[in-house]
Each structure stands twice: as C-alpha cells, then as structure tokens.
C-alpha positions in Angstrom: -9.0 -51.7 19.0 -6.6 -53.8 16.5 -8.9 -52.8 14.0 -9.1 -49.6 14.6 -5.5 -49.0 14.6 -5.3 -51.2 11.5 -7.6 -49.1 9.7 -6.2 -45.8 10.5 -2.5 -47.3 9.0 -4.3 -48.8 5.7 -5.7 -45.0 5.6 -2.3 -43.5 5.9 -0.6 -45.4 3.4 -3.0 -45.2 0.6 -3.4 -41.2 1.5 1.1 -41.8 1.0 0.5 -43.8 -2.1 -1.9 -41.7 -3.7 0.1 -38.5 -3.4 3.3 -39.8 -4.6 1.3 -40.8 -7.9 -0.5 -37.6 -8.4 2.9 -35.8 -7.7 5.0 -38.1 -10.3 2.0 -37.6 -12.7 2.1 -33.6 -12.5 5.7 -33.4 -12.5 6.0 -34.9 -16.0 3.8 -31.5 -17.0 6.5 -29.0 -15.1 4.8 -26.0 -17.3 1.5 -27.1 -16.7 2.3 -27.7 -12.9 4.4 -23.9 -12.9 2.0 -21.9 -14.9 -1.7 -22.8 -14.4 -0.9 -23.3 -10.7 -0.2 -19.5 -10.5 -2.4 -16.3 -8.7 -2.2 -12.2 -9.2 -2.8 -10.8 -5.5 -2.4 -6.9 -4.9 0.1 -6.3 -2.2 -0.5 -3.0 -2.1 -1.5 0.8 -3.7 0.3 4.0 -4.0 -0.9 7.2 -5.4 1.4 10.2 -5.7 -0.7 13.1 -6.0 0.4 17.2 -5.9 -1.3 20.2 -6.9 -0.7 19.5 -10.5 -2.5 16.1 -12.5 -0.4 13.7 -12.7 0.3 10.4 -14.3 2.9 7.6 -13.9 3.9 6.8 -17.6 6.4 4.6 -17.5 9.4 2.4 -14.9 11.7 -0.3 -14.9 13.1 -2.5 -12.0 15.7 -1.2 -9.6 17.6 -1.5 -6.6 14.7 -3.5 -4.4 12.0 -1.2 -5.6 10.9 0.2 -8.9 11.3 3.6 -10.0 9.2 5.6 -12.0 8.6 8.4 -14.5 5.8 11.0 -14.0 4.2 13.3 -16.3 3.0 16.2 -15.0 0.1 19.1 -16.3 -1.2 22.0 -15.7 -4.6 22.2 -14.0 -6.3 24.6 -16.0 -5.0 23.3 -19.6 -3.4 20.7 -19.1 -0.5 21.1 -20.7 2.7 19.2 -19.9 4.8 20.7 -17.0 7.5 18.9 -15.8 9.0 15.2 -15.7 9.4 13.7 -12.0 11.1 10.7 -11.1 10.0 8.6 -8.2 12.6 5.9 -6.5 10.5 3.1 -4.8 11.7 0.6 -2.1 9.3 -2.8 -2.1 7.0 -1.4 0.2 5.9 1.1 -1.9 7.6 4.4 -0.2 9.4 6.7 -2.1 13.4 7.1 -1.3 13.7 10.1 -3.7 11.6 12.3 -6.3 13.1 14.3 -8.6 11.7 17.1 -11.1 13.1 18.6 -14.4 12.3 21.0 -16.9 14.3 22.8 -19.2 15.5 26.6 -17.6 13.5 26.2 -14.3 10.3 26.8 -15.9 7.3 24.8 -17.1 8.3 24.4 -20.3 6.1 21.1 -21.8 8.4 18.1 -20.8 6.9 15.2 -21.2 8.2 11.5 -20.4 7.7 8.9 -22.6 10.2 5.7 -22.0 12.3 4.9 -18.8 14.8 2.2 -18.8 17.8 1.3 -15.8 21.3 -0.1 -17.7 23.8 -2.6 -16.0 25.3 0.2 -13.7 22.0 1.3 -12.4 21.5 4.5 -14.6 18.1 5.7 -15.0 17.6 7.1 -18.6 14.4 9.0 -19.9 13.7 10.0 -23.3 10.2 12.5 -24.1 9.4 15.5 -25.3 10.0 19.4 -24.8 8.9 22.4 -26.4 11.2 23.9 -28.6 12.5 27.8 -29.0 9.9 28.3 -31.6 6.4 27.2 -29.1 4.2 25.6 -31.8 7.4 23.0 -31.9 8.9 19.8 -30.1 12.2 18.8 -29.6 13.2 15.4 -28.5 14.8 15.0 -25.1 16.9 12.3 -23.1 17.8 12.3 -19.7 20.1 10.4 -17.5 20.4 10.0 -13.6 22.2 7.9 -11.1 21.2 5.9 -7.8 21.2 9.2 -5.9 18.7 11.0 -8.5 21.6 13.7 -10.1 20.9 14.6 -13.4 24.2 13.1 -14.9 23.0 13.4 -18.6 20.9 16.2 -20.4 20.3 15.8 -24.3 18.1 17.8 -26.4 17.5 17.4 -30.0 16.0 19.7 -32.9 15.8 17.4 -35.6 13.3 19.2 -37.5 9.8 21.0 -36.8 8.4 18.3 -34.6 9.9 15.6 -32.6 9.5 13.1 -30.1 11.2 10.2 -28.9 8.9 7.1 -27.6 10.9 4.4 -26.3 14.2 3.2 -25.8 16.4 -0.2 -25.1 19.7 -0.7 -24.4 22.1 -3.4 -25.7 25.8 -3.4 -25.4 26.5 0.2 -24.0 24.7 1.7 -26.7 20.7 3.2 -26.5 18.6 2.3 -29.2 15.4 4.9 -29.3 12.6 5.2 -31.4 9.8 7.7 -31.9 8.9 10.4 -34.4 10.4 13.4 -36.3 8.0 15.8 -38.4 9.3 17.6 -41.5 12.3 16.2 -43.1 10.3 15.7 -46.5 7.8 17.4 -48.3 4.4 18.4 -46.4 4.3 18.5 -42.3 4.3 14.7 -42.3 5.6 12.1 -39.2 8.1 10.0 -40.1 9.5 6.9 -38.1 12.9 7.6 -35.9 15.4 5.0 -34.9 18.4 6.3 -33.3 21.7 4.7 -31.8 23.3 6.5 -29.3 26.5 5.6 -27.3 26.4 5.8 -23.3 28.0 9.6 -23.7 24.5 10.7 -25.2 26.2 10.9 -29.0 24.1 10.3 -31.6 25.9 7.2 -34.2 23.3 6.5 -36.4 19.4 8.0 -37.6 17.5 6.5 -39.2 14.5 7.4 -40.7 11.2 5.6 -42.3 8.4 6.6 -44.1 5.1 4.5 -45.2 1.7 6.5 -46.1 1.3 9.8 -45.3 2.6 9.6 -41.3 4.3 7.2 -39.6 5.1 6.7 -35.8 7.3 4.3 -33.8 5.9 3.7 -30.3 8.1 0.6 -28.6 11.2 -1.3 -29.4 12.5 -4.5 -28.1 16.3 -6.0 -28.1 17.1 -9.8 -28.1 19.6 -11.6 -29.6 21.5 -8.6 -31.7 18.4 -8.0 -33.4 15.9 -4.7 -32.8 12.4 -5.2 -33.3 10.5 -1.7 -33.9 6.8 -1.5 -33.8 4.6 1.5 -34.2 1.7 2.8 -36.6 1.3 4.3 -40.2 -1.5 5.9 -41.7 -2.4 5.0 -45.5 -5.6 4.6 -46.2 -6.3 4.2 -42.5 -3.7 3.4 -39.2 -2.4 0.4 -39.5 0.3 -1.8 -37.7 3.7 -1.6 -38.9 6.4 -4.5 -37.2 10.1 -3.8 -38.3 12.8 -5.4 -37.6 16.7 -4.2 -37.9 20.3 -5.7 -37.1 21.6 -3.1 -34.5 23.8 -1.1 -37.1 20.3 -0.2 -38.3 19.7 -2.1 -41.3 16.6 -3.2 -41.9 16.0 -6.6 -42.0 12.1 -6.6 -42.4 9.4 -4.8 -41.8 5.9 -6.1 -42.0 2.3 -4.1 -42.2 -1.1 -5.1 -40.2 -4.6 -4.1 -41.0 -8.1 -5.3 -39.6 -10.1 -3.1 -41.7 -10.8 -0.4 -39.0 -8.1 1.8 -37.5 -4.9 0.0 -35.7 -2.4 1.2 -33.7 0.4 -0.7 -31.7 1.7 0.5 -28.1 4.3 -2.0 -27.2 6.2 -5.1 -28.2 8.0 -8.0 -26.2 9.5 -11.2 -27.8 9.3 -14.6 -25.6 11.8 -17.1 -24.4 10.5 -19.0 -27.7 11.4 -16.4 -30.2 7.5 -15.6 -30.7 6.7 -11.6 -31.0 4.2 -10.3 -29.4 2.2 -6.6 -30.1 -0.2 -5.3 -27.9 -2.3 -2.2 -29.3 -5.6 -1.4 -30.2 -8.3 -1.4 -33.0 -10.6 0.6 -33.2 -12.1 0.9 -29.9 -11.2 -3.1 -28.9 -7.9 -3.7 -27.4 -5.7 -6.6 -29.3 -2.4 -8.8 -29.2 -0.8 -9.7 -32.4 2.2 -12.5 -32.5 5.0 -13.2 -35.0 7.6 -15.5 -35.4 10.7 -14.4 -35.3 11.2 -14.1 -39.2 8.3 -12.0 -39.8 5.7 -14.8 -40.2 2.5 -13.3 -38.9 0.8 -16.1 -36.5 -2.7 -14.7 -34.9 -4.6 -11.7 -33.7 -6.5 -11.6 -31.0 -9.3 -9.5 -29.4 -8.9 -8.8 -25.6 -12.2 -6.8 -25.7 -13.4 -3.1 -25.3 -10.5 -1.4 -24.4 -7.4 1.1 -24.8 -4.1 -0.4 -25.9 -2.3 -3.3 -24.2 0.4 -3.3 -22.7 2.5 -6.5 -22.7 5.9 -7.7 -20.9 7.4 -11.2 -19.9 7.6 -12.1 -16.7 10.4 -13.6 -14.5 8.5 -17.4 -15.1 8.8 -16.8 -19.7 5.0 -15.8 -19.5 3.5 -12.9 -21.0 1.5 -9.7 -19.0 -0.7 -8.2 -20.4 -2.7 -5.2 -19.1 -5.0 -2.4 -20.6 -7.5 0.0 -19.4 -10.7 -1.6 -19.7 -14.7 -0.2 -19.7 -14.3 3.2 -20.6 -11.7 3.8 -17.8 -14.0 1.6 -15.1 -11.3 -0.4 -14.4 -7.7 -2.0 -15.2 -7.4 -5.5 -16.6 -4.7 -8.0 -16.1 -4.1 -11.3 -17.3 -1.0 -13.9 -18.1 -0.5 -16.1 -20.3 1.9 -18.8 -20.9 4.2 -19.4 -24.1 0.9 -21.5 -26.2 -1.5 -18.7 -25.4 -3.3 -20.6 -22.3 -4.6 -18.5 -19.8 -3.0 -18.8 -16.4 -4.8 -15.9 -14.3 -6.6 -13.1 -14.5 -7.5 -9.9 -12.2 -9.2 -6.1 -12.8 -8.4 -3.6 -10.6 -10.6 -0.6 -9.6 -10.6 2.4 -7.4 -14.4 2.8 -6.3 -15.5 6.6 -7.5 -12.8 7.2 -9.8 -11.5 6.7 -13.6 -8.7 4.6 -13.9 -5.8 4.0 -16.8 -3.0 1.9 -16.9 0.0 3.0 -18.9 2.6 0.1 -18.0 4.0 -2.9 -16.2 7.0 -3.4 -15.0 8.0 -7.2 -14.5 10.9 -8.2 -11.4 13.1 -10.9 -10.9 11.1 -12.6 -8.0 7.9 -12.7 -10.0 6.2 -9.3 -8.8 5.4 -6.9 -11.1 4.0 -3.3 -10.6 1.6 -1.5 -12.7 2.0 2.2 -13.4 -1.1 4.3 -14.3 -3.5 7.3 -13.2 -6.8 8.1 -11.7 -8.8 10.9 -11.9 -12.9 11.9 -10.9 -13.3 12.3 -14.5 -11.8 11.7 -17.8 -8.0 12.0 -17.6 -5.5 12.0 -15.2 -5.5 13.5 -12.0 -2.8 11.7 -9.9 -0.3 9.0 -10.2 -0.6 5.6 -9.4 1.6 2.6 -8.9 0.2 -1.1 -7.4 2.2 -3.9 -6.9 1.1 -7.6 -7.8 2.7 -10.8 -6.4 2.2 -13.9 -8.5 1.8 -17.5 -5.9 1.4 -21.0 -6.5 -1.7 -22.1 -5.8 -2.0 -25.9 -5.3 -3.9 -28.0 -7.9 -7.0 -30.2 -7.5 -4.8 -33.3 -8.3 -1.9 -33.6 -6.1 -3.9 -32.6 -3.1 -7.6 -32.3 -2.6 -7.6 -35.7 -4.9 -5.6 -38.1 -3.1 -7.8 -36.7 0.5 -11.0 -37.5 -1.3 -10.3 -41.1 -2.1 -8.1 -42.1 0.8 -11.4 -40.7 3.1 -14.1 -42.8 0.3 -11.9 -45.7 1.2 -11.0 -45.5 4.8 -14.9 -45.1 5.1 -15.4 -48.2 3.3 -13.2 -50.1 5.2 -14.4 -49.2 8.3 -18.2 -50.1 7.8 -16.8 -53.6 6.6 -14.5 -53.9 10.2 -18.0 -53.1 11.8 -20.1 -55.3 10.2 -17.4 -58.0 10.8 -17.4 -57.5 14.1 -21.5 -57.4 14.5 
C-alpha cells in the first residue's frame, strides 16, 4: 500500500515537472505559442434575401455587431437597384436596414466601400447613374447609429465615374476609384480624392498609366496612403502607389506575371510589410512589399477569384477568396513570416457561393460578407461569422501525459517484481 501511494506521488510530480518545462519552453516562442495554436470555427450564418438578388459587398465593425452594405439588382437584368444597409448585433440579427436610391426610384446605385469613423458614422461611397443614362456619377453617403441619411454627395466628374474604396485618417476621407474622360479618348483614369468630414472635396487627383487605369483599395498607416489598383498596357497589370496624405506621390510601383493581373485590396502589417491580394489570370494571388516600395514575393493561392486580405486583432493577415468556380469560400491566416496558422472553406450544399469581404473585430472574430445564388451570380446576401480559439499544442499537454504514464508504468512493474 506504501508503494502504491509512493508510486502514485512520484507520478504526480514528474506529470508537475514535466509541464512546467514544456510550458517555460513554449513561452520563450510567444508567437509560435499565439499563432499556430489558433482555430476558424463558424458561429453562425445569415442570409438576407428579398425579392430582388442581392449581394453583401462590403462592412466594417460597429457597435457589438457589424454592419453592412448591400447591392441590390433587378431580377430580370440585373441591373443595380438600390444600396441597403444592414446593422448587426453579434448574434447575427439585424437592428436596422436601410435603402437609398437617388429620387425614390431605382436608379443604378451601387455600393462599393463602407467604412465606420471614430464617432460611429457609417460612410458609403459607389456608383449612380447619371442625368445622361449611358453615364455614372460617383456617390458618397453618410449615416448615424440610428440609420439617418446625414450626408448625400454626388459627383459628375466627367462621363464616367466611380468611387471604389475609402479610409479615413484625421477627420478627413481619402477615396479612390475611377473617372472616365478627362483626356483624350473614353479612357479610365485613377482617382484619389481628400474630402473633409462636411463631404467637400480638398484635393483630386488624378493618374494615368497605359491606356486605362483603375484604383480599387486604399490603406492608411502612419500619414502615408497606400493606393493599389490595375492598369492596362500591353495587358492588366498591378499598379501599388503610395502618397503622403496631401496627395503627393511618393511612389508608385508596376506588377506583371505575364498573363492578366488585377489587385482587389491592400492591408499593411504591424511590420510595415504591404500586402496585395488580387488575381491573375484565373489563379488568385498575394503580392508583399516593404514599406519603401521594395517588391518581396508573389504568391499563388490557387484557382480562384481575387483575395481579399485584412489583419486581424492578433497582427495576422486574413485572407479569403472565392474558390472552385464558386464551389465554395476559402479562408486562411497567416502570421507576419508567411506561416500558415489555419485554414477553413465554407460551402452552402446546392448553391454557388462568393465572398466579397472580411471584416476583422477587436475580440478576434471576423465576419465574412458574400452571396449565394442556384446559379452563376448573386441571388441573396450573406454574412457568417468566424471565431478564432486557442487550441492547445501537442507539447505542453498531451506530451508531458504521455511520458509521466510510460514512467509511472515502469515504475510500477519494478514495485511488483520487488515485491514477488
């Protein structure tokens, strides 16, 4: 019985010993221990679906929930509608929707960008169709908490134009996009604009390369905007820019892989390193940059549509794109030195699927925004939510189990033959 209880002690304190080693061990790897560690589980699936098809293009965090943008089209043609914005709480249950077109009518307003400032403003920039119907005009749109329309600007720059994406540093909107005409030719030219918190316009600028060019995403850090879009020369390629925010540019740098390349959205890590998700040809691709320009690598996710790409509350980087002909959605993360720490697909059984972007939250959730239709294109909205958990590693618990059991058997068999 001495033995016994001897035994089980000796047990104990190795099973002690071994866990406090492991644990010192990981702990000298905190990245290692904080990233690879990490899981994707769905929490749970919305769709928001009406008469009309539907698709949730773009969102930002908000008051504990994310809200949305929606573009809507009409069945028949599908041409764009209407914009609707959806408030979320975290469960996934819309507080407020809220539709608007330009005189009451369906008048081809279409969402592109949808950003929340400091005070909890909701702005929107897109597209609408213009007096003359064979034009666009640009659009931005502001709302508060309570979904009022606060803010309504529309621009007629020249034949066409669109705005793409917008960021917001130090009470003024920086947006990017397109305008068509200014020069010689129906050609697209790139379009940075400053705008203060009033809706004025403070500075355009505009940029040409090649016949067209188009800015599609833009990212603020430090005082300095970062611009990324496409051009087409002798083929699309990728064109990175970067600007100090009274619009100067500062650099801008050109990407080709031989085929055609365009970008779709660009983020910039806690390490200064850029990062471009797009598309070429029909493979979907993340580029990185240093912060001066520097290109770094390219790499190909696989057969896909563009990728988009945020950082998460932990520094890493999301990445998502609609995968396998619109079978399903793929997500991965990665951490700052390009190491994989998860990855997930998401599919709705009997339908096409498309993701059109994430939306990263303080606690480590993110949503993805997206549609679904029975065939190609969009039929109605949808929104899922992801929560990213610690999972615990081989070494600090499963290990220390494993030996302290090897060795309490060992033990044992010696106490018995001892006692035989």
């Amino acid at each position: 019985m001495k033995n016994n209880c001897l035994n089980l002690m000796v047990g104990v304190l190795i099973f002690f010993i071994l866990l406090f080693l492991t644990s010192t061990t990981s702990s000298k790897s905190e990245i290692t221990r904080n990233t690879a560690s990490l899981s994707a589980n769905l929490e749970w699936n919305k769709t928001w679906d009406t008469p009309v098809k539907e698709m949730a293009v773009a969102g930002d965090e908000y008051i504990n929930g994310p809200v949305a943008v929606i573009d809507a089209f009409n069945d028949s043609n599908w041409k764009t509608e209407n914009i609707t914005i959806l408030r979320y709480n975290s469960l996934g249950n819309v507080i407020w929707n809220k539709t608007w077109d330009k005189n009451g009518i369906n008048d081809g307003a279409s969402p592109k960008s949808l950003k929340v400032d400091s005070s909890n403003n909701i702005w929107i920039v897109g597209e609408i169709n213009g007096t003359n119907p064979d034009n666009e005009d640009a659009v931005l749109l502001s709302y508060n908490q309570s979904g009022n329309l606060t803010k309504c600007k529309i621009w007629n720059f020249n034949n066409q134009d669109c705005l793409t994406d917008l960021a917001i540093n130090n009470n003024s909107l920086f947006v990017v996009g397109w305008t068509n005409g200014t020069s010689s030719g129906w050609t697209d030219e790139g379009l940075l604009l400053k705008i203060d918190m009033n809706g004025n316009i403070l500075n355009k600028t505009i940029i040409k390369r090649g016949e067209n060019t188009i800015f599609t995403s833009i990212f603020i850090k430090n005082d300095s905007v970062f611009i990324t879009g496409y051009i087409n020369e002798t083929s699309a390629d990728i064109i990175t820019l970067k600007f100090d925010t009274n619009c100067n540019l500062v650099w801008n740098k050109i990407w080709n892989s031989g085929n055609s390349d365009w970008a779709k959205t660009i983020v910039i890590d806690k390490n200064n390193i850029i990062y471009i998700g797009g598309m070429s040809a029909d493979n979907t691709i993340l580029l990185k940059y240093n912060w001066a320009g520097t290109f770094i690598s390219s790499q190909n996710l696989g057969k896909g549509n563009h990728a988009h790409v945020k950082i998460d509350s932990n520094g890493n980087i999301l990445i998502g794109w609609t995968a396998n002909l619109w079978a399903s959605v793929s997500l991965k993360a990665i951490d700052t030195s390009g190491s994989e720490i998860w990855n997930t697909n998401w599919k709705d059984t009997g339908y096409m699927v498309g993701i059109n972007d994430i939306i990263p939250t303080k606690n480590g959730t993110f949503y993805v925004l997206g549609s679904e239709g029975k065939s190609m294109g969009a039929e109605r909205a949808i929104i899922l939510k992801y929560s990213q958990t610690n999972v615990p590693e081989y070494s600090t618990v499963i290990l220390p189990i494993t030996i302290t059991i090897a060795l309490f058997v060992v033990i044992l068999r010696k106490t018995k033959r001892r006692e035989s």
